[in-house]
C-alpha positions as CSV (number, residue, x, y, z in Angstrom):
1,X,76.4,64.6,90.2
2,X,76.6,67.8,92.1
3,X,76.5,71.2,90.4
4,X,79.7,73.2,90.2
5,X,80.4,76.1,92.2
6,X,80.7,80.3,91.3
7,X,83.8,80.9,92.9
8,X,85.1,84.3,90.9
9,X,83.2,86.6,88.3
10,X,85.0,88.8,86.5
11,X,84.3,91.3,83.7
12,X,86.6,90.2,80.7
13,X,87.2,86.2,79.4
14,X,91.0,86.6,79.8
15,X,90.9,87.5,83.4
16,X,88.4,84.2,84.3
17,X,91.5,82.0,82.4
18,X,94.1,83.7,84.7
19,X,91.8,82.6,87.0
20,X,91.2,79.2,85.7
21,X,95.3,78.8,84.8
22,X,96.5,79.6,88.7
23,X,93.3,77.2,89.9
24,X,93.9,74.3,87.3
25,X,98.3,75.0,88.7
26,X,97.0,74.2,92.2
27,X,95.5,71.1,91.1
28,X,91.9,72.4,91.5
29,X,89.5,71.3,88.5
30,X,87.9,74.6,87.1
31,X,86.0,75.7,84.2
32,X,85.3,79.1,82.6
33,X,81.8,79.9,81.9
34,X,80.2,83.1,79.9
35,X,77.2,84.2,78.4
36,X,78.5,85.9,75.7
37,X,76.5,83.9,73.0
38,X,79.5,81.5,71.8
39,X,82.3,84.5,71.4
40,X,79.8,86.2,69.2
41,X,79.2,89.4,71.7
42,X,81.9,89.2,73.8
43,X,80.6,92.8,75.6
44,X,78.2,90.6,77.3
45,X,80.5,89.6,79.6
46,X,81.2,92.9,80.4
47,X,77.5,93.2,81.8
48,X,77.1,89.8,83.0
49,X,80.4,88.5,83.6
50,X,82.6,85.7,83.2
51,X,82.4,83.0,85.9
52,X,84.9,80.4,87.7
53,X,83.8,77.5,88.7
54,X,85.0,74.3,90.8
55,X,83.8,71.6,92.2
56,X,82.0,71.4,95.2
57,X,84.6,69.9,96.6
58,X,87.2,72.4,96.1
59,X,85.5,75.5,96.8
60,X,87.2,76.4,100.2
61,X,90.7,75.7,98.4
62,X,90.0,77.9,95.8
63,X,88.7,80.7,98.1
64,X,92.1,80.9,99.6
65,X,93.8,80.9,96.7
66,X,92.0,83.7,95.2
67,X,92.3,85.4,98.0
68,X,96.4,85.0,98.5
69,X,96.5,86.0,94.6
70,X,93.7,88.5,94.5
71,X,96.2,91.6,93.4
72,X,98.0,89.4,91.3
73,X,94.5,87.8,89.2
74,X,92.5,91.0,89.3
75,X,94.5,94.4,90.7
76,X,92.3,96.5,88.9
77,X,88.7,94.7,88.4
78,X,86.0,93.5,91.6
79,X,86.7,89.8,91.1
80,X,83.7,88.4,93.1
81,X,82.9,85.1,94.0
């Protein structure tokens, strides 16, 4: 099985399930992924953010996408992929 694919990292959880929501509405499979210890220190993600992925498959889709919406996901925040 092939490994899933970083396609946004943002600073706050609620941003990555924007994210995930507008992916998942385009009928791309995504996840949300964060090393914040379970919820248990969610300023973690402020310094190591909260990740997008897809699969391999469905990274060039998602690219657009994120990039038609990026003022409308992330207007204020660095969303990097």
């Amino acid at each position: 099985m092939k490994e899933p694919v970083v396609v946004a990292t943002v600073r706050y959880r609620h941003e990555a399930e924007l994210i995930h929501g507008l992916l998942e509405s385009a009928g791309i499979m995504a996840m949300v992924a964060s090393d914040d210890l379970g919820d248990e220190h969610p300023a973690l993600s402020m310094v190591r953010g909260v990740r997008v992925l897809v699969g391999p498959g469905d990274v060039e889709a998602a690219k657009e996408l994120l990039a038609s919406r990026q003022d409308d996901i992330a207007p204020d925040n660095d969303a990097r992929g």
